[in-house]
ZAZAKE-106346 format. One record per residue: x negated, y negated, z negated of N, C-alpha, C in turn. Coordinates in steps of 0.05 Angstrom, whole numbers, plus 32768, in hexadecimal, padded with zeros to 4 digits. Example, Ala and Ser with C-alpha at 12.3 -4.5 7.8 and 13.67 -1.06 7.14 Angstrom:
BEGIN
{{7EF8,8072,7F64},{7F0A,805A,7F64},{7EF8,8042,7F64}};
{{7EFF,802D,7F72},{7EEF,8015,7F71},{7EFE,7FFF,7F63}};
This chain:
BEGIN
{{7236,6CD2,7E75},{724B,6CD0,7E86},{725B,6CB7,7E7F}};
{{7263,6CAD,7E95},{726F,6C94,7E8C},{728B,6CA0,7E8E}};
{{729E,6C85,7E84},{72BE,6C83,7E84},{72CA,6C8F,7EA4}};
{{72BA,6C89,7EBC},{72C2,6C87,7ED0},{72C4,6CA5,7ED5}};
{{72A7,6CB3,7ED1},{72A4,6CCD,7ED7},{72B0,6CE3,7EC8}};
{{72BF,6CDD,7EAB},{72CF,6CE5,7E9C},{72EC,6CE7,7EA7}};
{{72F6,6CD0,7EB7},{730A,6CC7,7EBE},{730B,6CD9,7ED1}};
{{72FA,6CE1,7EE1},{72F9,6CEA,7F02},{72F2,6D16,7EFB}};
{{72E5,6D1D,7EE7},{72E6,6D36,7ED9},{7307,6D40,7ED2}};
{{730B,6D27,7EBE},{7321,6D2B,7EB3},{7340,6D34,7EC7}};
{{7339,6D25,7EDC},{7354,6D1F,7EFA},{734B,6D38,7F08}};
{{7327,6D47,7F08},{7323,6D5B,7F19},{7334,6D73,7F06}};
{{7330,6D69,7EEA},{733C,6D86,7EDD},{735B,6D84,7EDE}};
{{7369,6D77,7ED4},{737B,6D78,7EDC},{7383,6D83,7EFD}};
{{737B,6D73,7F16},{737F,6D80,7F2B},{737A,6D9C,7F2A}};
{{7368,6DAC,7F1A},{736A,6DC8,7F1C},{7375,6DD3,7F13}};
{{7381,6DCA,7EFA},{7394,6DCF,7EE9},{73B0,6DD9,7EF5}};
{{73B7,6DC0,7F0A},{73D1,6DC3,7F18},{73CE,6DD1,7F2B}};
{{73B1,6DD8,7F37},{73AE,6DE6,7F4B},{73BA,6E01,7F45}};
{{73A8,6E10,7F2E},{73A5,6E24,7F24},{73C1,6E2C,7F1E}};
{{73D1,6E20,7F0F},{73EF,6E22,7F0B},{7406,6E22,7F21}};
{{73F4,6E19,7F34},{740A,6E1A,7F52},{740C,6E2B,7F5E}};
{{73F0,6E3D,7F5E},{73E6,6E50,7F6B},{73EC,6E6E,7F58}};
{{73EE,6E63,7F43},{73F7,6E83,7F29},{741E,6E7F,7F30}};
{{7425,6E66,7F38},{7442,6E6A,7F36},{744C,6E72,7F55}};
{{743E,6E72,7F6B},{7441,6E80,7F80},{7435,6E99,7F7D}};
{{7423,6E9C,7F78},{7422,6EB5,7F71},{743C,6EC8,7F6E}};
{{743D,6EC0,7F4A},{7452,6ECA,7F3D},{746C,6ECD,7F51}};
{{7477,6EB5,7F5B},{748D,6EB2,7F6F},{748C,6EC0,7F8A}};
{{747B,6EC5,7F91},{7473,6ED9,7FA7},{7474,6EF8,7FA4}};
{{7473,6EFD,7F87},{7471,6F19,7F79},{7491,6F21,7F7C}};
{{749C,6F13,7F70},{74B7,6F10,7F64},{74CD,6F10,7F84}};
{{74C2,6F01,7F97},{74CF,6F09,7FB0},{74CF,6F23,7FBC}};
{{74B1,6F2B,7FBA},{74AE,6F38,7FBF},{74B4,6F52,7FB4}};
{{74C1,6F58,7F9E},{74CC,6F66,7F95},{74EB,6F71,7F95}};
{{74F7,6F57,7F99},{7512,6F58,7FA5},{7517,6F60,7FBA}};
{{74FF,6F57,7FCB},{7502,6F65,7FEF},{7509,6F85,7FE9}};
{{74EC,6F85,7FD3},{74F0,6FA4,7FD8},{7507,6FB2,7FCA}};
{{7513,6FA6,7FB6},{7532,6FAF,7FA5},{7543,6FB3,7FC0}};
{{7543,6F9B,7FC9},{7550,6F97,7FDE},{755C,6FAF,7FFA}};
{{753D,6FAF,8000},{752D,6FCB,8010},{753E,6FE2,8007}};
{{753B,6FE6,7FF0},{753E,7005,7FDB},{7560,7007,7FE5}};
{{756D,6FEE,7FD9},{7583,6FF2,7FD2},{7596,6FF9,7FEE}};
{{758F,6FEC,800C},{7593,6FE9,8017},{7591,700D,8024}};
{{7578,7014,8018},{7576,7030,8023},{757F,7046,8017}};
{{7594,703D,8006},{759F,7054,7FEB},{75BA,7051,7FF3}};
{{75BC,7032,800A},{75DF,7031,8012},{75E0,7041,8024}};
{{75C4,7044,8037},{75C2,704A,804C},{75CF,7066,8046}};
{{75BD,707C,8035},{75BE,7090,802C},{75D8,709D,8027}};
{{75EC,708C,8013},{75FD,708D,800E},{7611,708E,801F}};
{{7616,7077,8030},{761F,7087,804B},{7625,7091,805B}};
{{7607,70A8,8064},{7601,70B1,8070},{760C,70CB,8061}};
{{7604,70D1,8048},{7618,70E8,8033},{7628,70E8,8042}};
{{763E,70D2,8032},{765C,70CD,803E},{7666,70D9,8051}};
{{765A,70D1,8069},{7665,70DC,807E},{7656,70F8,8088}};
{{7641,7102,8077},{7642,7121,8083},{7659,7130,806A}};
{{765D,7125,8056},{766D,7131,8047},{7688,7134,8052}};
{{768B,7111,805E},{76A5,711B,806F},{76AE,7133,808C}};
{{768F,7133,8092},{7690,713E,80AA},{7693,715D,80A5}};
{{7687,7164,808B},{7684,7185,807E},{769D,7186,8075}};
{{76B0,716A,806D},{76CD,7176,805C},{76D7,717B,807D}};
{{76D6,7165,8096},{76E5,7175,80AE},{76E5,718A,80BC}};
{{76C7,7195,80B6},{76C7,71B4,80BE},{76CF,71C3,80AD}};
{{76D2,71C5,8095},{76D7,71D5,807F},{76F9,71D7,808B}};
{{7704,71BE,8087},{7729,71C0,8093},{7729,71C5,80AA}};
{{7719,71C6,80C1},{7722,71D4,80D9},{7722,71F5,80DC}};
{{7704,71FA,80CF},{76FF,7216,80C7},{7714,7226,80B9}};
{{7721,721D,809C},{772D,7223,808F},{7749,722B,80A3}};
{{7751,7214,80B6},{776B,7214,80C6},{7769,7232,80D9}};
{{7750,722C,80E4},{774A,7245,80F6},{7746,7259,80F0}};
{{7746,7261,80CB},{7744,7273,80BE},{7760,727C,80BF}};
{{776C,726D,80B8},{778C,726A,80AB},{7795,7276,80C7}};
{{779D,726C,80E1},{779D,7277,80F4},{7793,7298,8100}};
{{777D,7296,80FC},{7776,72B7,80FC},{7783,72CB,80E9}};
{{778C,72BD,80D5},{7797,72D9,80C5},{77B4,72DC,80CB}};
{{77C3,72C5,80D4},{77DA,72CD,80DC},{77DD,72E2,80FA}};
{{77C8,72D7,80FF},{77C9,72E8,8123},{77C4,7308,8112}};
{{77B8,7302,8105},{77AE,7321,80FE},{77BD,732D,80EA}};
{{77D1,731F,80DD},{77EA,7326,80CB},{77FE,732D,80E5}};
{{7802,731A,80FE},{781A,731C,8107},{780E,733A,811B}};
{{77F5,733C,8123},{77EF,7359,8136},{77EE,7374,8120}};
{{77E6,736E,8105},{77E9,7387,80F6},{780E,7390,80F4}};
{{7821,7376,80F2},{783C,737C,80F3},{7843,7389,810D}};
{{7837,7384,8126},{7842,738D,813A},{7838,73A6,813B}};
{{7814,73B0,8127},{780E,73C5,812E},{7823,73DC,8129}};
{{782A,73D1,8107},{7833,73DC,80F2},{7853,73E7,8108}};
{{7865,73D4,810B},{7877,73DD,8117},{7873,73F0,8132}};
{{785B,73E8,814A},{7858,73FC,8158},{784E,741D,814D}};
{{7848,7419,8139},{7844,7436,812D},{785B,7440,8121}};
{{786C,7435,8117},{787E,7438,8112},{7893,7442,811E}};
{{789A,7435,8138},{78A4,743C,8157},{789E,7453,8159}};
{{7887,745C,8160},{7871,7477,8164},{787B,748E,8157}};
{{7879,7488,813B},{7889,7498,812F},{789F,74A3,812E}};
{{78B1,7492,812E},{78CD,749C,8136},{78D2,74A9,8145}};
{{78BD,7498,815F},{78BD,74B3,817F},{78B7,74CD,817A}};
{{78A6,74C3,816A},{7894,74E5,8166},{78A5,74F5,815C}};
{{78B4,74F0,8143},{78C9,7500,8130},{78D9,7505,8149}};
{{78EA,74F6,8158},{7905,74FF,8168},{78F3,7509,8183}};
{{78DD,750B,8188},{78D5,7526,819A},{78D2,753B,8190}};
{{78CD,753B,8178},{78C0,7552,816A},{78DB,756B,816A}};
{{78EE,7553,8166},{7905,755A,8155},{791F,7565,8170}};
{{7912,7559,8186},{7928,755B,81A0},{791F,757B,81B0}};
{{792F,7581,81AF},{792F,75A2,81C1},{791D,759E,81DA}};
{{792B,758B,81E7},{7921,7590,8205},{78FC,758F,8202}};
{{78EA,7581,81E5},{78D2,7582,81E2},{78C9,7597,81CA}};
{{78E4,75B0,81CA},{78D7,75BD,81B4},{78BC,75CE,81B2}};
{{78A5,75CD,819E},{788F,75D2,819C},{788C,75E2,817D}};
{{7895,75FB,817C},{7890,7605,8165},{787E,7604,8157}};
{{7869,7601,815C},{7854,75FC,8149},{7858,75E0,813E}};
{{785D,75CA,8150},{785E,75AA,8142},{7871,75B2,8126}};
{{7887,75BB,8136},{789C,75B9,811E},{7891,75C2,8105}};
{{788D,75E2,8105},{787A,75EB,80F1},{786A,75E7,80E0}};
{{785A,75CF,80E6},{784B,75BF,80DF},{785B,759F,80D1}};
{{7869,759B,80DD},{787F,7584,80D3},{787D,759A,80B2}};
{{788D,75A9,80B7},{7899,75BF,80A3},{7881,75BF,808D}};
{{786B,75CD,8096},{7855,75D4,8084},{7854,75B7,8075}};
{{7853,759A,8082},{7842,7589,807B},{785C,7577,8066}};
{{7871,757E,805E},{7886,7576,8058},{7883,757C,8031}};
{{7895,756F,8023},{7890,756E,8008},{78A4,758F,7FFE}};
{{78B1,759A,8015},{78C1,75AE,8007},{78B9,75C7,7FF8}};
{{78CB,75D0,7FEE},{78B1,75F5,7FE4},{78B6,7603,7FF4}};
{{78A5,7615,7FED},{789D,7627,8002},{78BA,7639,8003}};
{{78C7,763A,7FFA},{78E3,7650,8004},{78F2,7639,801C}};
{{78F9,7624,8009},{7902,760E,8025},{78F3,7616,8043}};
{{78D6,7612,803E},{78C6,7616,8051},{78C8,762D,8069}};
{{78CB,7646,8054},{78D3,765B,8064},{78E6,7662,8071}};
{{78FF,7656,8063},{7910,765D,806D},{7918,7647,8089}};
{{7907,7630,808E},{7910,7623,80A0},{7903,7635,80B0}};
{{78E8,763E,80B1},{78D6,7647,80C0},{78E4,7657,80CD}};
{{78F3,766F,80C2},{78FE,767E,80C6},{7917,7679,80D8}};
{{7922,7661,80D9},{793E,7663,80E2},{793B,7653,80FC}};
{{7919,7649,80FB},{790E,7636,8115},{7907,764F,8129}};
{{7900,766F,811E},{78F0,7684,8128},{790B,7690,8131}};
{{7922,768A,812D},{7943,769E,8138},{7947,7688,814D}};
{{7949,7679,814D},{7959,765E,8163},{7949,7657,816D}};
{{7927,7653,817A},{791A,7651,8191},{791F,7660,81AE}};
{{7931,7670,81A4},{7934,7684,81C2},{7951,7679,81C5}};
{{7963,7660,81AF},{797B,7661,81C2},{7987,7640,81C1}};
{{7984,7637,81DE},{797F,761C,81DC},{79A1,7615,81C2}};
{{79B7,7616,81C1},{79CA,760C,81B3},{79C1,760C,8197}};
{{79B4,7628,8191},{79B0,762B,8174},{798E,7612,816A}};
{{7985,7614,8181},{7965,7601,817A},{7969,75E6,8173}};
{{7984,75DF,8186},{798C,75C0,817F},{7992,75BE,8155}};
{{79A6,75CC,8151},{79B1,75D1,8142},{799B,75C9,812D}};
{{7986,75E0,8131},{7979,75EA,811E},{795F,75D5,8112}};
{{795C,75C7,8127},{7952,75B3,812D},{7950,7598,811F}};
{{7969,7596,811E},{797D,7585,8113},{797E,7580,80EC}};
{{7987,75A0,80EF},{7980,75A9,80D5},{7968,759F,80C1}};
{{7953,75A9,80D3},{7934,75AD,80C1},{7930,758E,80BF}};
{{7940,7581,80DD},{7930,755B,80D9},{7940,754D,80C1}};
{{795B,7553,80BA},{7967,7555,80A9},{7956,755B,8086}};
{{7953,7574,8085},{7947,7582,8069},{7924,757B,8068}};
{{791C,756C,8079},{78FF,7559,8077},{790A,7539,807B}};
{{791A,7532,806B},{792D,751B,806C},{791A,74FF,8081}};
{{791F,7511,80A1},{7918,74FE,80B5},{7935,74F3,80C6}};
């Protein structure tokens, strides 16, 4: 081989040399982009994600506070209708005692039963029984007596 063909080996190796190294550093540099895309990609889809949390979390905290409100709401309706129950039974009652208790609706047996169902003893008992069994036959004395027993069943 002469100088020339040495010279012209030597410039082909080299040219492959640089070839080879141009082509491993694109490579390489192509890898390396290509990897960021995908960081990129990832990261982009974890904001996405995150996000998307966010706002169903916000959306579960606004039903949770509307629910809660409309909870809050229902129990007052149902506090303020048990108060009105409570007092309409209450009403009821009273009626019931001052019919029970009024001549013009006297019902010996109710009363009787007032009597029986009352905390007194049994002589109390009897003896109202007894004094309800003399004054049914006379309207002045029934008022009276009436009066009495709603009195000694402290109504």
């Amino acid at each position: 081989m002469n100088e020339k063909d040495q010279a012209m080996n030597k410039n082909t190796m080299i040219g492959l040399v640089i070839l080879v190294l141009a082509g491993g550093g694109y490579w390489y540099y192509s890898a390396n982009q290509r990897a960021a895309e995908e960081a990129a990609a990832v990261q982009r889809a974890a904001d996405d994600a995150a996000a998307s949390a966010a706002k169903a979390a916000e959306e579960a905290a606004a039903k949770a506070a509307a629910d809660a409100k409309a909870a809050e709401e229902a129990a007052a309706k149902a506090a303020a209708d048990a108060a009105a129950a409570v007092q309409d039974a209450g009403t009821a009652a009273v009626d019931a005692v001052t019919d029970l208790f009024d001549p013009a609706n006297f019902d010996q047996a109710s009363v009787n039963a007032a009597i029986d169902g009352s905390s007194l003893d049994d002589a109390a008992k009897g003896t109202l029984k007894a004094a309800l069994e003399v004054a049914k036959n006379s309207p002045e004395l029934l008022a009276t007596t009436l009066a009495e027993i709603k009195a000694a069943l402290g109504l």
